[in-house]
N, C-alpha and C positions, 0 to 999 in steps of 0.2 A: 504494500500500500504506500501512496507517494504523500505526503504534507502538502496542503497548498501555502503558499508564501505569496507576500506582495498585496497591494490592493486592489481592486477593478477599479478602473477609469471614474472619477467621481462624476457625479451627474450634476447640472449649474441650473438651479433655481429656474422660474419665468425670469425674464429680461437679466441676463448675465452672463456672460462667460468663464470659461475657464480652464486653467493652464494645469497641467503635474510635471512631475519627475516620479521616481519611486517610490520617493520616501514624503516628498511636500506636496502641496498643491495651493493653488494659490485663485479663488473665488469671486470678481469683481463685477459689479453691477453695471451695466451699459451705460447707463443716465449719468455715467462719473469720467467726465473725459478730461478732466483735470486732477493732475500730481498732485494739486494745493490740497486735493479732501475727497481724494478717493473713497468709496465703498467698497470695501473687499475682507475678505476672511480668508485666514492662512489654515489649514489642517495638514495633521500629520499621519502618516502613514505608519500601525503599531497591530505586527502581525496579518490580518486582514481584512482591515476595517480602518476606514479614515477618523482622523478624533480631532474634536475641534466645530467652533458653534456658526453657523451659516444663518447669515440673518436673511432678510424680505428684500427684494430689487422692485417689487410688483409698487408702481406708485411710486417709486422713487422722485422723477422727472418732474412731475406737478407738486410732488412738498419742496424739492429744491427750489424749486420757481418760485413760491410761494415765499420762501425764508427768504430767497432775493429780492422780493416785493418788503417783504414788512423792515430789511434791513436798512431801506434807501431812506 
């Protein structure tokens, strides 16, 4: 009998993308195309199962827009 190793391909929320390697994975929401205040979640890869907390991207786009309305 063979052990399985490694994680499967993480799966990226509605509106998000997302990158791995073996061991990381790195989780970002579409609506965030700015380095100043990304959206994104890092998880780690521990046995075979990713660990690590993946927030909401759904709605993103309209509260950002919205915090840039009440900040002017």
């Amino acid at each position: 009998m063979h052990a399985a190793f490694g994680c499967p391909p993480p799966v990226a929320p509605p509106g998000a993308w997302v990158t791995h390697s073996a061991h990381h994975a790195l989780i970002q929401c579409n609506a965030t195309h700015s380095d100043e205040l990304p959206v994104r979640w890092q998880l780690t890869c521990r046995g075979t199962s990713w660990h690590g907390h993946v927030g909401n991207c759904t709605g993103l786009a309209s509260r950002l827009a919205a915090a840039a309305q009440e900040s002017k």
